[in-house]
C-alpha positions as CSV (number, residue, x, y, z in Angstrom):
1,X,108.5,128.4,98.9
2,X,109.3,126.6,95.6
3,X,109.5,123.1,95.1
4,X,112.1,121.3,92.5
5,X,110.2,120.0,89.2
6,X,111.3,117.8,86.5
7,X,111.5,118.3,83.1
8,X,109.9,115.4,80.8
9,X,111.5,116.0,77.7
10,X,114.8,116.8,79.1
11,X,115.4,115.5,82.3
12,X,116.6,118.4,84.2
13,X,115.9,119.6,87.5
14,X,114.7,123.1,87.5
15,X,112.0,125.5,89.9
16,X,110.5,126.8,86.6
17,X,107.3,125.5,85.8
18,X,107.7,124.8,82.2
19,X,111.2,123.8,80.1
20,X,111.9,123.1,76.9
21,X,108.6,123.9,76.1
22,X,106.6,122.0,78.2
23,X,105.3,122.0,81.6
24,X,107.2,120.2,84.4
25,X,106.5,117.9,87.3
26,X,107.1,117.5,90.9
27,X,110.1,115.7,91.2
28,X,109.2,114.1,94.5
29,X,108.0,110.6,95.1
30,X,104.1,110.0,96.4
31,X,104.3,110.3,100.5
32,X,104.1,106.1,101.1
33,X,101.2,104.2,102.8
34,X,101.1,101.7,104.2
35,X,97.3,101.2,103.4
36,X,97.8,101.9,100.1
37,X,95.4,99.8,98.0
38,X,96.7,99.9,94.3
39,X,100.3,99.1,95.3
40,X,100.3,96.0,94.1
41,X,99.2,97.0,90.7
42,X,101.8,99.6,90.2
43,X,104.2,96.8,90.7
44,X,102.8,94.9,88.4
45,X,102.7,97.7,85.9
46,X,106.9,98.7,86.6
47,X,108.2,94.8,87.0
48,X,106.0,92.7,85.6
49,X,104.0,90.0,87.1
50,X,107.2,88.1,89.1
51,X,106.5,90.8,92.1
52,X,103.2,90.8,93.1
């Protein structure tokens, strides 16, 4: 079974693994935890410090 990846460059949605010349990524979101220890930080790091 193929997954949909993500062109970088581009933006497109595609089941190659490379486009435009590069290769592509998974186009699916991390499976969520509610253990998940750096969450916090990866907020940070989108948002800024106003949502921690």
């Amino acid at each position: 079974m193929r997954k949909i990846r993500k062109c970088r460059t581009c933006g497109r949605h595609t089941l190659l693994e490379r486009c435009c010349g590069e290769e592509t990524v998974s186009a699916h979101p991390p499976k969520y935890s509610p253990q998940d220890k750096y969450a916090k930080y990866r907020r940070i790091e989108r948002y800024g410090r106003g949502f921690e």
